[in-house]
DRENTOR-927837 format. One line per field, with one value per residue (C-alpha): residue in one letter; x, y, z. Coordinates in nm, 2 decimals, m for minus. Each point is the difference from the previous one (the first is absolute). Last residue first. Layout:
% residues N
residuo = (A,...)
x = (X,...)
y = (Y,...)
z = (Z,...)
This chain:
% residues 279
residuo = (X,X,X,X,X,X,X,X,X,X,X,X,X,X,X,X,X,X,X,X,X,X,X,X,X,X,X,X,X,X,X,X,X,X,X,X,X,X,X,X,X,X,X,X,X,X,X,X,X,X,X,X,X,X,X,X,X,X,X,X,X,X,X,X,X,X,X,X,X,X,X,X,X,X,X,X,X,X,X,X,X,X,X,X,X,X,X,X,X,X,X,X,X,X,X,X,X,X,X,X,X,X,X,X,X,X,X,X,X,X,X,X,X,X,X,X,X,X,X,X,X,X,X,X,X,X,X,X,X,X,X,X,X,X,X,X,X,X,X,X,X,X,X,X,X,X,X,X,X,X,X,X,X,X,X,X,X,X,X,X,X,X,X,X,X,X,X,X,X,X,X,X,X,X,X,X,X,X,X,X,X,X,X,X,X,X,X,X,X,X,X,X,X,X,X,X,X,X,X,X,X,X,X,X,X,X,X,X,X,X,X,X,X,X,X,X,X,X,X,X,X,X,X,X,X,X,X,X,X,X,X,X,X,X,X,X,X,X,X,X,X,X,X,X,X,X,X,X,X,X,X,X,X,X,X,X,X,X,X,X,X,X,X,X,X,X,X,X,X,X,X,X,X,X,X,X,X,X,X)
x = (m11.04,0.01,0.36,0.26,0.33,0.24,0.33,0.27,m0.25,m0.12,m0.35,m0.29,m0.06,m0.09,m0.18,m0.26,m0.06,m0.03,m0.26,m0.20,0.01,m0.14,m0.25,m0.08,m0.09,0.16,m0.14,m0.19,0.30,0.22,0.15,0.21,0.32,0.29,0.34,0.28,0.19,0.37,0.09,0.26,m0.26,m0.17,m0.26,m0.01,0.14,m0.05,0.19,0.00,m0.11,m0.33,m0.08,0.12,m0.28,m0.02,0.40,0.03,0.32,0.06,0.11,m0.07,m0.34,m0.07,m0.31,m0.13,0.15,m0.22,m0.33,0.03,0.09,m0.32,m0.21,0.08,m0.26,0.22,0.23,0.15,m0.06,m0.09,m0.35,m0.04,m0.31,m0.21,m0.14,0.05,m0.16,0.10,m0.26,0.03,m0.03,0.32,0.20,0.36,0.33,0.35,0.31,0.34,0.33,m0.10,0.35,0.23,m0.19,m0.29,m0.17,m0.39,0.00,m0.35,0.04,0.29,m0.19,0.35,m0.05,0.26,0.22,0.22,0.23,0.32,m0.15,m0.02,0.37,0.13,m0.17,0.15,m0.21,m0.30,m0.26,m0.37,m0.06,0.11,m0.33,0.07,m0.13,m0.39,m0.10,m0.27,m0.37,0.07,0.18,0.34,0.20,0.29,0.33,0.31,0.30,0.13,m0.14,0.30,0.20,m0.19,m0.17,m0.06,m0.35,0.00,m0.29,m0.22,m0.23,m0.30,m0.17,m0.28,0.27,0.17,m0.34,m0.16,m0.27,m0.12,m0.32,m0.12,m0.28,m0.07,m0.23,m0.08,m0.01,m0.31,0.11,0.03,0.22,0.19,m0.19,0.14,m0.35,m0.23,m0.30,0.12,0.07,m0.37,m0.09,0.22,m0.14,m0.36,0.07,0.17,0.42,0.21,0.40,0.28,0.21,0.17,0.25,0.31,0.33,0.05,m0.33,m0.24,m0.25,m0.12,m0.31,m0.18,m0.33,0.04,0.17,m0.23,m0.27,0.23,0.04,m0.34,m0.22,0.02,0.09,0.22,0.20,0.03,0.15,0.28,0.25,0.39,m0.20,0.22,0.16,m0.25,m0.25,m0.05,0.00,m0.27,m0.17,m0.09,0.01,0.27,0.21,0.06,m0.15,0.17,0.37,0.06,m0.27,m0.24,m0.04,m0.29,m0.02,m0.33,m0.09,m0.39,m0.22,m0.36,m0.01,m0.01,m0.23,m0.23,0.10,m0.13,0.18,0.33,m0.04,0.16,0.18,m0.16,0.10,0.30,0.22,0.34,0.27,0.24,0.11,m0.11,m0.04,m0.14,m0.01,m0.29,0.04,m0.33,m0.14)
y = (10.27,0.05,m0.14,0.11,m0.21,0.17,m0.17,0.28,0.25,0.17,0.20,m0.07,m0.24,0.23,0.27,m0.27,m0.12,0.36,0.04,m0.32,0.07,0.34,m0.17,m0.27,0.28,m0.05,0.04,0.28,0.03,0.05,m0.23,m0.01,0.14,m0.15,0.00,m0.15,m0.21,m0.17,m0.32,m0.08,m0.13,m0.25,m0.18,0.28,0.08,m0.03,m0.07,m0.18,0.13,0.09,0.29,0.29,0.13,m0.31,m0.11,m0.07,0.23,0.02,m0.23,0.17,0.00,m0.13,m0.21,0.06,0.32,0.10,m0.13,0.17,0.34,m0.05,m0.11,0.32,0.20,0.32,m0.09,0.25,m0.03,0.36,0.14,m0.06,m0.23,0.00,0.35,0.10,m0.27,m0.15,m0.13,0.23,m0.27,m0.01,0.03,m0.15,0.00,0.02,m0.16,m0.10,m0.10,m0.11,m0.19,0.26,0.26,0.18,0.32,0.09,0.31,0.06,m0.05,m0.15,m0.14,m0.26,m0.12,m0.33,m0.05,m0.30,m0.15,0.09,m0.19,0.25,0.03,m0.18,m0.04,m0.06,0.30,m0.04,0.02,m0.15,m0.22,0.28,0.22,0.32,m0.06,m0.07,m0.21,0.04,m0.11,m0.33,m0.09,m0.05,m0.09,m0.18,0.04,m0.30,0.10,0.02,m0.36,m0.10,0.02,m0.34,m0.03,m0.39,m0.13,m0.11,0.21,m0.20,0.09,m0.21,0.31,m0.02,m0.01,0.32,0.18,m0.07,0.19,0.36,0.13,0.34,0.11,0.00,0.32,m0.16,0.19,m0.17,m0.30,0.04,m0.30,m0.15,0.28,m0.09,m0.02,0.28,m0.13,0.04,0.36,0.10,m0.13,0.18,0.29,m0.10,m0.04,0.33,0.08,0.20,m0.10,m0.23,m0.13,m0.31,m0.18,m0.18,0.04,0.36,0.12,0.07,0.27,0.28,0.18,m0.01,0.14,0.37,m0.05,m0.24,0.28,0.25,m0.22,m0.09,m0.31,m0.19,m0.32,0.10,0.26,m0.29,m0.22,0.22,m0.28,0.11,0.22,0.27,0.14,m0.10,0.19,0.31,m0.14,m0.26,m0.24,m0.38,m0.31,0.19,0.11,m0.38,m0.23,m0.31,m0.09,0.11,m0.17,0.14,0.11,0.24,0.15,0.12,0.34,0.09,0.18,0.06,0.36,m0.03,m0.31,0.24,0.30,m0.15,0.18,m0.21,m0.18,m0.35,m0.10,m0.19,m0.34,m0.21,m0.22,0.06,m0.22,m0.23,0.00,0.18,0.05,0.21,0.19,0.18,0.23,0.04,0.32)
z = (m6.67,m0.38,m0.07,m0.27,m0.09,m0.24,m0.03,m0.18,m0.07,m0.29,0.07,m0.17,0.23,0.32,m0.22,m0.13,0.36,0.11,m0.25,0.04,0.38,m0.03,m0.18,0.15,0.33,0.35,0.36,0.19,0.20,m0.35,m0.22,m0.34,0.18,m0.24,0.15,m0.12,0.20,0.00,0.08,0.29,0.25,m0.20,0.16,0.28,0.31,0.35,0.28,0.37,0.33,0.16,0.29,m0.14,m0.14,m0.21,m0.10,m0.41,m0.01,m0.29,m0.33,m0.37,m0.09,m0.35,m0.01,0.35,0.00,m0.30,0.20,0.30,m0.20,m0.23,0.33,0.22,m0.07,m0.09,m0.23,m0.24,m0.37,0.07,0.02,0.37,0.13,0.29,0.04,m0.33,m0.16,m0.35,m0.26,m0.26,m0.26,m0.19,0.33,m0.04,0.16,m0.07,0.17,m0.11,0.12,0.35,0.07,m0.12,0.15,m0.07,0.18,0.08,0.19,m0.09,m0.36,m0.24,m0.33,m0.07,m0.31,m0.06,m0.28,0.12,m0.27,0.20,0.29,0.34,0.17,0.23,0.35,0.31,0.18,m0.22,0.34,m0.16,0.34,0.23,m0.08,m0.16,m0.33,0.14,m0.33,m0.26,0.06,m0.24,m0.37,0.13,m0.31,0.15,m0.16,m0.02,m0.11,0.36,0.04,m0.21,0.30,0.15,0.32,0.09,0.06,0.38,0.05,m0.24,m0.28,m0.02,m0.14,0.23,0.35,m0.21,m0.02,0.31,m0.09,m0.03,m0.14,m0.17,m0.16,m0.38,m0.14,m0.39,m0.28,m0.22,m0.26,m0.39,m0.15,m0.30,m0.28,m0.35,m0.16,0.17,0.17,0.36,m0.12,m0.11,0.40,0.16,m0.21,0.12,0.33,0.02,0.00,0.13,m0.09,0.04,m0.25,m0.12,m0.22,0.20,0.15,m0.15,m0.13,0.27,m0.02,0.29,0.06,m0.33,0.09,m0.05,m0.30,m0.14,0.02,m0.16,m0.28,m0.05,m0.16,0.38,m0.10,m0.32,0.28,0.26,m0.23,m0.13,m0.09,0.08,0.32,0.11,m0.34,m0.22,0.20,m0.20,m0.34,0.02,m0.23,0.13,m0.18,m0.29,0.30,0.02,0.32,0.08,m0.05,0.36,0.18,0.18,0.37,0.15,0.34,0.14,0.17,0.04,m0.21,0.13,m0.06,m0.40,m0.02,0.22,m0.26,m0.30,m0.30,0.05,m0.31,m0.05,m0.26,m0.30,m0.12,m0.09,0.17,0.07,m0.17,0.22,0.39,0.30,0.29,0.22,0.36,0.17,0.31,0.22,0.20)
């Protein structure tokens, strides 16, 4: 399956919708994310009642001539930090949107996989930077496999308080618990593409690369010794910041879309000094 995004901006264009009468066109619908702009489309381009509410501009229902029809294939739609949705989609209906005036983009869902670097050495960031007490304003969006909240590195003993204008989601599962230095965590699965056997449906980490990655930004110092048998400490770029959890991958890797949403979530929140990485 494929997720299709799109964008757009100004009138739509005219012409018929697109029947659903032949069945392979039917079948071969795959996911795609759309983004438009948000003076674009009116309810005058496109007609609906019963999908005003989730889609501001009900594309999918003029492409596909029925209600129920763009109900089934509407799978999520952005709104907060930009105009978008998700849904089902055949070639042909893909197609019919590409044409519309307003449209910015229409790309498949992509599966990413994941990489690590040496992320502070890339950044040019040095370890001689100095801490500052401001930092404790300072939130990273973790958009990644989600974070093991018992591992040293996320500890909040010494911490005030979470930012008065913090309004996190915590989705508690599997034991999964906060703290005044992981102050949020939620996690996303638009595509159904989390495994039992490797994964746990919590934004709990269980690959590893999510929590190696969010104590590389924000760890606090630890022990940094290797089974014992190495010295020194470790801790991330800015050990006093807090985290907020957004588990966007799984072992078979992470869909646009999930990261779209989570993305959207992430800055629609008020912060003090947001900063969000994909890692």
């Amino acid at each position: 399956m494929c997720a299709v995004s799109c964008c757009v901006h100004g009138r739509s264009s005219q012409g018929s919708c697109i029947s659903r009468v032949d069945a392979p066109q039917y079948a071969s619908r795959s996911t795609w994310q759309v983004c438009y702009h948000h003076s674009g489309l009116s309810s005058e381009d496109i007609p609906c009642v019963e999908l005003k509410h989730r889609l501001k501009f009900n594309v999918v229902d003029f492409i596909t001539c029925s209600s129920s029809e763009a109900r089934e294939s509407l799978i999520y739609s952005y709104g907060k930090s930009f105009n978008g949705f998700v849904a089902k989609l055949s070639d042909k209906e893909v197609a019919r949107i590409k044409e519309m005036e307003g449209v910015v983009s229409v790309f498949p869902n992509a599966q990413l996989q994941l990489h690590t670097t040496r992320s502070w050495d890339f950044m040019g960031f040095p370890e001689s930077h100095p801490r500052l007490s401001a930092e404790g304003y300072v939130i990273v969006g973790l958009l990644d496999t989600g974070v093991w909240p018992e591992n040293p590195s996320f500890s909040d003993e010494g911490f005030d308080p979470p930012p008065a204008k913090w309004r996190g989601i915590f989705q508690g599962a599997n034991n999964f618990t906060c703290n005044k230095k992981v102050i949020g965590a939620r996690f996303y699965d638009l595509e159904n593409i989390f495994d039992p056997r490797y994964d746990i449906k919590s934004p709990r980490d269980t690959l590893g690369h999510g929590s190696h990655t969010a104590s590389t930004a924000a760890g606090i110092a630890t022990n940094g010794s290797s089974f014992g048998l190495a010295g020194g400490v470790a801790r991330g770029g800015v050990p006093n910041a807090r985290i907020a959890v957004y588990k966007v991958c799984w072992a078979s890797g992470c869909t646009s879309a999930d990261i779209l949403a989570a993305f959207e979530d992430a800055i629609a929140n008020p912060k003090e000094q947001p900063f969000f990485f994909l890692s």
